[in-house]
ROSE-4610 file (N, C-alpha, C; in Angstrom, 1 decimal, always signed):
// ROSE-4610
residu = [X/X/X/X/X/X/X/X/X/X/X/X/X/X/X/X/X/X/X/X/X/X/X/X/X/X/X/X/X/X/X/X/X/X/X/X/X/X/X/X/X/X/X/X/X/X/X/X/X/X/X/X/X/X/X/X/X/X/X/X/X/X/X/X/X/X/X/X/X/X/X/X/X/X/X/X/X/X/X/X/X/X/X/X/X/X/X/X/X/X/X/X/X/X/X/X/X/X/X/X/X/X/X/X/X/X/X/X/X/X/X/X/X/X/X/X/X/X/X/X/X/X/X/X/X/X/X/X/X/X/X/X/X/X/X/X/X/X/X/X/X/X/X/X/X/X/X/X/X/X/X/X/X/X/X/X/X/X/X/X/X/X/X/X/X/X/X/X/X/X/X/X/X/X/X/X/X/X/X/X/X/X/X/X/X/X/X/X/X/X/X/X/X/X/X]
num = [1/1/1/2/2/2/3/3/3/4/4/4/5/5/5/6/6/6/7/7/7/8/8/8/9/9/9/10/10/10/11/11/11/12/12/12/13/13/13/14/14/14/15/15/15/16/16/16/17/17/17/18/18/18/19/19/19/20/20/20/21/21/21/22/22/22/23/23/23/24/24/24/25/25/25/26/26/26/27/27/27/28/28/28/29/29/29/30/30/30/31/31/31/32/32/32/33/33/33/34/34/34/35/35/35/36/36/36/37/37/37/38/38/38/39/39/39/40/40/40/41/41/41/42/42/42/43/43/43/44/44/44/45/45/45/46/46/46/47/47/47/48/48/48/49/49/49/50/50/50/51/51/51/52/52/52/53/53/53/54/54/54/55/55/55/56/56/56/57/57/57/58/58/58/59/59/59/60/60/60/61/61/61/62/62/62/63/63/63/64/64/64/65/65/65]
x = [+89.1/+88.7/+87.9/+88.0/+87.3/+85.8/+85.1/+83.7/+83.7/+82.5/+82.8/+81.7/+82.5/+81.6/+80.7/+80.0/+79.3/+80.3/+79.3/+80.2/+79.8/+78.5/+78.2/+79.1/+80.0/+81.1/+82.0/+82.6/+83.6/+83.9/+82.9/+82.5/+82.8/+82.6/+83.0/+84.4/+84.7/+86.3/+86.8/+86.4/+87.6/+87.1/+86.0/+85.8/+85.2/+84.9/+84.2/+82.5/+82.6/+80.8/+80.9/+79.4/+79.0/+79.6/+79.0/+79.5/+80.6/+81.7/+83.1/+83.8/+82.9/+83.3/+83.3/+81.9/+81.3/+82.3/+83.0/+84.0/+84.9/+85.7/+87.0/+86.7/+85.8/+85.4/+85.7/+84.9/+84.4/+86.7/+87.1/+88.5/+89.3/+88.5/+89.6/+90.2/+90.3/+91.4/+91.1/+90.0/+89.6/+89.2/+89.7/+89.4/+87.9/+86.6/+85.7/+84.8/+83.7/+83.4/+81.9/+80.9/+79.8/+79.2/+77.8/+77.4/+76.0/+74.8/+73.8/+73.3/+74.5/+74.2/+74.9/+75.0/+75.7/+77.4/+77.9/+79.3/+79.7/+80.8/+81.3/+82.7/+83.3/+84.5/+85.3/+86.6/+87.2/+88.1/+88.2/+88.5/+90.3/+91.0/+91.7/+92.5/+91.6/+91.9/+91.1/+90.5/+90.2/+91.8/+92.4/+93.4/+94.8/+94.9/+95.6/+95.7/+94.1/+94.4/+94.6/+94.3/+94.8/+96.2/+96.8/+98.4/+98.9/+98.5/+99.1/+98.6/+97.5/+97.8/+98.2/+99.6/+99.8/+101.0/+101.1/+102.1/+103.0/+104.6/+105.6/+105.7/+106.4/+106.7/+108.0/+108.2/+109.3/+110.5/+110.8/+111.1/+111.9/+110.7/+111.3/+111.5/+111.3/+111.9/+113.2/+113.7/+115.1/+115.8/+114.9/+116.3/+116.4/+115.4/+115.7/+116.8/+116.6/+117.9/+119.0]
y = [+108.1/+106.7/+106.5/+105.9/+104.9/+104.6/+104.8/+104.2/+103.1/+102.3/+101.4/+100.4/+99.0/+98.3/+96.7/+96.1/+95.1/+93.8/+92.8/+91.7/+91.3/+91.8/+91.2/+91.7/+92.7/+93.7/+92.6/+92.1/+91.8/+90.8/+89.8/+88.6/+88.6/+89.4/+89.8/+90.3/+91.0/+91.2/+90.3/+89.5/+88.3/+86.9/+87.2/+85.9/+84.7/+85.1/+84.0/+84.2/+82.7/+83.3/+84.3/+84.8/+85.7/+85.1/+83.7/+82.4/+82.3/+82.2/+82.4/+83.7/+85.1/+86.2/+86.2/+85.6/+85.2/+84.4/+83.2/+82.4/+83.4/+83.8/+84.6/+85.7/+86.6/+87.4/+86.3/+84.9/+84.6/+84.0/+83.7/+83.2/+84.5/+85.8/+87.0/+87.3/+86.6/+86.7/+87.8/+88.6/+89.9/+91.0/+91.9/+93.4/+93.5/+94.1/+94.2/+95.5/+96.6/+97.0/+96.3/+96.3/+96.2/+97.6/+97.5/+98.6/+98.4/+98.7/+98.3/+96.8/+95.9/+94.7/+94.0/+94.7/+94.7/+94.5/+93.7/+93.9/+94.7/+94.9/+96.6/+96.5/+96.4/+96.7/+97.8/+98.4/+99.2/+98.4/+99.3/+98.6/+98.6/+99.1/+98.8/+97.5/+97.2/+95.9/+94.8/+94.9/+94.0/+93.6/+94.7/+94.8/+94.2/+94.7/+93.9/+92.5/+92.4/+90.7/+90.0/+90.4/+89.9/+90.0/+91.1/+90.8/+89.8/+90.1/+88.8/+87.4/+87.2/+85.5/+85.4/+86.7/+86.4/+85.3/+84.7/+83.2/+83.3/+83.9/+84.4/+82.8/+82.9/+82.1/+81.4/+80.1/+79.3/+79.9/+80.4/+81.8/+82.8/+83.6/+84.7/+84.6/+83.3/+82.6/+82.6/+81.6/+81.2/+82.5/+83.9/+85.0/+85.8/+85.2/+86.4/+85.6/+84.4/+83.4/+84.2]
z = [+103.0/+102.8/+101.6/+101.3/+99.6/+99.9/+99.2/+99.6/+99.9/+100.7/+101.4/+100.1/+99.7/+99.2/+99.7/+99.1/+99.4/+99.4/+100.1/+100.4/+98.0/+97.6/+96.4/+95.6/+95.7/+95.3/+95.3/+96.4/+96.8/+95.9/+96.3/+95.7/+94.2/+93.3/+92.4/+91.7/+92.1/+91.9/+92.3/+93.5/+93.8/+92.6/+92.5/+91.1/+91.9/+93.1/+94.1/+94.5/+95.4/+95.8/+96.6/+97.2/+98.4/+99.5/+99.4/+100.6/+100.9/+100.2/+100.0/+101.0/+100.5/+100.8/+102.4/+102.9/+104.4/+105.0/+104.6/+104.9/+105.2/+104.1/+104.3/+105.9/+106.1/+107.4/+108.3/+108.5/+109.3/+110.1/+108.9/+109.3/+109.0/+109.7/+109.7/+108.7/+107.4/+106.5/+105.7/+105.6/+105.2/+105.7/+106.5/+107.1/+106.4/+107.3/+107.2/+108.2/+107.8/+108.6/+109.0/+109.9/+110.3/+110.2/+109.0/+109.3/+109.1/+110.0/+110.1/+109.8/+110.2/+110.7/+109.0/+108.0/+106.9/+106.9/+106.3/+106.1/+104.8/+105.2/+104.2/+104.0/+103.0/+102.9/+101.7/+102.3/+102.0/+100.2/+99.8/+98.6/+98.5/+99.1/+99.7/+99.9/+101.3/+102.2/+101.1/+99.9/+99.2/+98.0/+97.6/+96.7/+97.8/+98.9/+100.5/+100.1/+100.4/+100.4/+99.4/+97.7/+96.7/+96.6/+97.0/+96.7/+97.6/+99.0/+100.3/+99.5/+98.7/+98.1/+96.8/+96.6/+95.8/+95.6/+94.6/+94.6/+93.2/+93.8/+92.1/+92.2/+90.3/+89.7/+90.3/+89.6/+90.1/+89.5/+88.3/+87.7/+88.8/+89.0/+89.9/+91.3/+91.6/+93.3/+93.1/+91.8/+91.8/+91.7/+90.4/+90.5/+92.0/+93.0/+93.9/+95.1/+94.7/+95.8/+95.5]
């Protein structure tokens, strides 16, 4: 496993707040560990959830019909 990083990590790569990062946990939409009362995440399940919102072009919708 990958070292585990901060929610101020997260928040960062995703280009968002801390607050934001707290939201996304709080609506599950982020894999998260608890560790000393600290949230932690796998860098991983941070790269996971960037690709799941990812959104193709109108472009490569139509070539894959």
């Amino acid at each position: 496993m990958s070292p585990l990083v901060s929610v101020r990590e997260v928040a960062e790569r995703l280009g968002v707040s801390e607050t934001t990062v707290y939201r996304l946990t709080e609506r599950r939409l982020l894999p998260f560990y608890r560790v000393a009362g600290c949230l932690r995440f796998t860098p991983e399940d941070v790269d996971a959830y960037l690709a799941n919102g990812r959104v193709e072009t109108i472009e490569t919708q139509i070539q894959n019909l």
